[in-house]
N, C-alpha and C positions, 0 to 999 in steps of 0.2 A: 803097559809100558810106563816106564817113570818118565815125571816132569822134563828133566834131565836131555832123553832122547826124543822130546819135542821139538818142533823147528824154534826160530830165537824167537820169532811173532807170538807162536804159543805161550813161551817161557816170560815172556814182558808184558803180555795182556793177564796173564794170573798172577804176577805179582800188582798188576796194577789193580788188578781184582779184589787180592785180599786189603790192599792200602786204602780202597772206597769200602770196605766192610768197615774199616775201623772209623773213619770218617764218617761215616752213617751212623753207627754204632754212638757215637760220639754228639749228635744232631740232636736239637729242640726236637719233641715229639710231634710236632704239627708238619715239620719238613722231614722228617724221617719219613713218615709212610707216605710221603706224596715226591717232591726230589728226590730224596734219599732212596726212594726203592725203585723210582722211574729208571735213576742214574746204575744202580745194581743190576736191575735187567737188564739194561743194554748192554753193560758190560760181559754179564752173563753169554749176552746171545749172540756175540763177539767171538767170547770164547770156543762156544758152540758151531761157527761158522766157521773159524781157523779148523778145527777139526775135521767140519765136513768138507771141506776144500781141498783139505789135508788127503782125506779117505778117496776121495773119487777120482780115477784115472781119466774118466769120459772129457773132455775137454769145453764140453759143451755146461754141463754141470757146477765142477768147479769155475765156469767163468762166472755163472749166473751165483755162485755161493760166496766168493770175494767179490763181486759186485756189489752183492746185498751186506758182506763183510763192510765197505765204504762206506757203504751209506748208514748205516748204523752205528761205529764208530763216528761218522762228521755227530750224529746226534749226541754222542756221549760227551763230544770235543764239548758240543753245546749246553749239555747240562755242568760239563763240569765249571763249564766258564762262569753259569748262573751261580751254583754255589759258590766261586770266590765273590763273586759281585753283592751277594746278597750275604755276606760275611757270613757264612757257615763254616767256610774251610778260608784261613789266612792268606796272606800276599805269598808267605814263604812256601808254605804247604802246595798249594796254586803251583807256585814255580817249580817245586820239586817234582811234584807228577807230570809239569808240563815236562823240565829237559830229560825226565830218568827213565819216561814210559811214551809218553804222547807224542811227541814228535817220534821217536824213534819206530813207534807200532805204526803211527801214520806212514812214514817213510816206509815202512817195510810192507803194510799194505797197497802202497803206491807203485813200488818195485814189481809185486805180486803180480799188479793186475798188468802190469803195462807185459811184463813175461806172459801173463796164459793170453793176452788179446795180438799178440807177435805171430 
């Protein structure tokens, strides 16, 4: 299945995915493999979890898979806030991923769980 015929959460969490590749990509090598690939995994396992959320009818499953979706996202919210603080990625950059990806994947995992917990 293309990108494409993913739900919009799927489609805004890998773009936000590839935008912290280049960002990492881009890092002093002392915070590359330690923020920088903390900050990639989680997004990874974001990704990973809109999928498996995505896959399972069971009701029980997908709650517990966008549950764990939340909480992992809050942590990435967290790591990305440390890399603008810690000027790895600028004020402007910061703000771009926050209005164009983060708030919007936040929202829409918010949306998610409060439907499968109805």
């Amino acid at each position: 299945m293309s990108v494409r015929n993913q739900p919009q959460v799927y489609i805004k969490t890998y773009q936000l995915l590839k935008e912290l590749h280049e960002v990492v990509r881009n890092m002093p090598k002392h915070y590359k493999y330690t923020l920088g690939e903390s900050s990639l995994e989680l997004a990874w396992r974001c990704l990973d979890l809109i999928v498996e959320a995505n896959f399972y009818y069971n009701t029980r499953i997908k709650r517990d898979r966008i549950t764990e979706l939340s909480l992992t996202f809050d942590k990435l919210k967290l790591r990305l806030r440390m890399l603008n603080e810690l000027k790895l990625i600028n004020l402007k950059k910061y703000r771009y991923l926050q209005f164009n990806y983060v708030n919007s994947i936040g929202e829409m995992i918010g949306g998610w769980k409060k439907w499968v917990n109805s």
